[in-house]
C-alpha positions as CSV (number, residue, x, y, z in Angstrom):
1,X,-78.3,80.9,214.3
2,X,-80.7,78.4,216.3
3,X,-82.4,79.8,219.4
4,X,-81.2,77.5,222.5
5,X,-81.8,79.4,225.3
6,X,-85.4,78.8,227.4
7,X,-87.4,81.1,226.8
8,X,-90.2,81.6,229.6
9,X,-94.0,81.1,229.3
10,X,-95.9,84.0,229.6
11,X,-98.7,84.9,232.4
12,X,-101.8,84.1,230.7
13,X,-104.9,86.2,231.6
14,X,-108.6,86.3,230.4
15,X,-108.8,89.3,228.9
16,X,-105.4,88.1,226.3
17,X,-106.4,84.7,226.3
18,X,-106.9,85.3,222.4
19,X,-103.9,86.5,221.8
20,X,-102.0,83.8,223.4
21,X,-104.2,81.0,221.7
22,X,-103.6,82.8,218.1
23,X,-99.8,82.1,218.9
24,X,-100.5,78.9,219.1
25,X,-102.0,78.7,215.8
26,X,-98.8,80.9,214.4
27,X,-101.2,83.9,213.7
28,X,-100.3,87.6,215.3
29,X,-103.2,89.3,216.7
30,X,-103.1,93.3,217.9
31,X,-105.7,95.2,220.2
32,X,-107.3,97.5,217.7
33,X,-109.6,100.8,219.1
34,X,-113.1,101.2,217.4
35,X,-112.8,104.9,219.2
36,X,-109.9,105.7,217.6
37,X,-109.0,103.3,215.1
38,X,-105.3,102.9,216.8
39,X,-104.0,99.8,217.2
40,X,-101.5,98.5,219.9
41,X,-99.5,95.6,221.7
42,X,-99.6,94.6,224.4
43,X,-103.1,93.1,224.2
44,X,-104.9,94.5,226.8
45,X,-108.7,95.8,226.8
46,X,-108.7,99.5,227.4
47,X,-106.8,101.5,224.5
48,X,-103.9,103.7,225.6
49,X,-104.2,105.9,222.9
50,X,-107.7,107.2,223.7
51,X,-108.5,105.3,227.1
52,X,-111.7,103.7,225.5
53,X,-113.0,100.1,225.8
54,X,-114.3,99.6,222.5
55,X,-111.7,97.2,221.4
56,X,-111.2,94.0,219.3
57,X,-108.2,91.3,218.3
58,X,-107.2,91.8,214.4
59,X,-104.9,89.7,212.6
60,X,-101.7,91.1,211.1
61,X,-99.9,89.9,208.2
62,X,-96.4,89.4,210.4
63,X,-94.3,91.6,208.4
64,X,-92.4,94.7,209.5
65,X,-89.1,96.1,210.0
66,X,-86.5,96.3,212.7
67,X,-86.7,99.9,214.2
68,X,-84.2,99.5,216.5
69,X,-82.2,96.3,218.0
70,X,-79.0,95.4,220.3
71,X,-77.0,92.1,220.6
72,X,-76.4,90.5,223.9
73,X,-73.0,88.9,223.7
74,X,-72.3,88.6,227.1
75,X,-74.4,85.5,227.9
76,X,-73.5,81.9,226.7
77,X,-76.4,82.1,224.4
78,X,-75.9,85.0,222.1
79,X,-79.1,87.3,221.2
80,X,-81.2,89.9,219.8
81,X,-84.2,92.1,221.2
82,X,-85.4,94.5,219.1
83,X,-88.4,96.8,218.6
84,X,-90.1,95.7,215.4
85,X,-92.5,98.6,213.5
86,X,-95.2,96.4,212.1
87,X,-96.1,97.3,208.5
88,X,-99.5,98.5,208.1
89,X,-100.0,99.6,211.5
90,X,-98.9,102.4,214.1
91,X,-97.5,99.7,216.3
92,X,-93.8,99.3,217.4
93,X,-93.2,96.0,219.8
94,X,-90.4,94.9,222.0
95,X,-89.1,91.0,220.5
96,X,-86.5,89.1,219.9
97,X,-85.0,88.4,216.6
98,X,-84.3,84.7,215.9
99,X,-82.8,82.8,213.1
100,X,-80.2,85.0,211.6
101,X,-76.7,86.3,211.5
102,X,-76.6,88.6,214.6
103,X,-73.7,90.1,212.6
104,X,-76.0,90.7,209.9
105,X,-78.6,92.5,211.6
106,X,-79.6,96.6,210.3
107,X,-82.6,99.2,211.4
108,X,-84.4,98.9,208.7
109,X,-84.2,95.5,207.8
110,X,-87.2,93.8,207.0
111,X,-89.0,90.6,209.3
112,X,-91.4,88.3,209.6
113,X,-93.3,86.7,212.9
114,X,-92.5,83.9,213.9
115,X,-94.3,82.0,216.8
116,X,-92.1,80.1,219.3
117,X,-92.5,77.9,221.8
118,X,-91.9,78.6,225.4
119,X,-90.6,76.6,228.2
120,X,-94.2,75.4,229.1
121,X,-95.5,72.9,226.1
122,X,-98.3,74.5,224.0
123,X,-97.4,77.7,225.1
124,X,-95.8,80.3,222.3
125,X,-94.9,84.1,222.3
126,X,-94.1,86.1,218.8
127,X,-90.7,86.8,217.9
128,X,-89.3,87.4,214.7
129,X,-87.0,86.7,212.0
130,X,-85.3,88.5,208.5
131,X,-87.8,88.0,205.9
């Protein structure tokens, strides 16, 4: 099922410029702690795990599996959100699922990132879709 619905542009500061611009380029970046060695999403610069500042953008591969989701059918413009477990990491983020059966969906089921674009050209946020 096509996405129609707008999907808004996200606030933008310095310190996750990165992450937004890596978006752009359809690449998935995490906050990873050299402290701790946790990673986690949101991008921002002090870990939450451990509270240091010793942290650094790493690529992920975009693959990971839908922990949890719900469908909301109440709109004119059915959809997903769902927290995704990315594979490899200890890192479970809020997102939409895109592209599929709603129907279809299952925790579980495995996904892949997809980067897509926002109401504001040239701006994109990660969402995903089944793999």
């Amino acid at each position: 099922m096509a996405e129609t619905r707008t999907i808004a542009a996200p606030h933008v500061e310095l310190e996750t410029q990165e992450y937004w611009d890596a978006l752009k380029d359809g690449k998935l970046l995490l906050k990873k702690c050299r402290s701790c060695n946790a990673s986690h999403h949101y991008p921002r610069s002090t870990c939450p795990h451990c509270g240091s500042s010793d942290t650094f953008f790493e690529e992920t591969n975009g693959k990971g599996t839908i922990y949890s989701y719900s469908v909301m059918r109440r709109v004119p413009d059915p959809y997903a959100i769902a927290y995704v477990t990315l594979d490899g990491t200890d890192v479970t983020m809020m997102t939409n699922i895109i592209n599929c059966d709603l129907n279809g969906l299952s925790i579980g089921q495995a996904v892949r990132f997809v980067s897509v674009e926002t109401e504001t050209a040239g701006t994109f946020v990660p969402m995903f879709e089944p793999a």
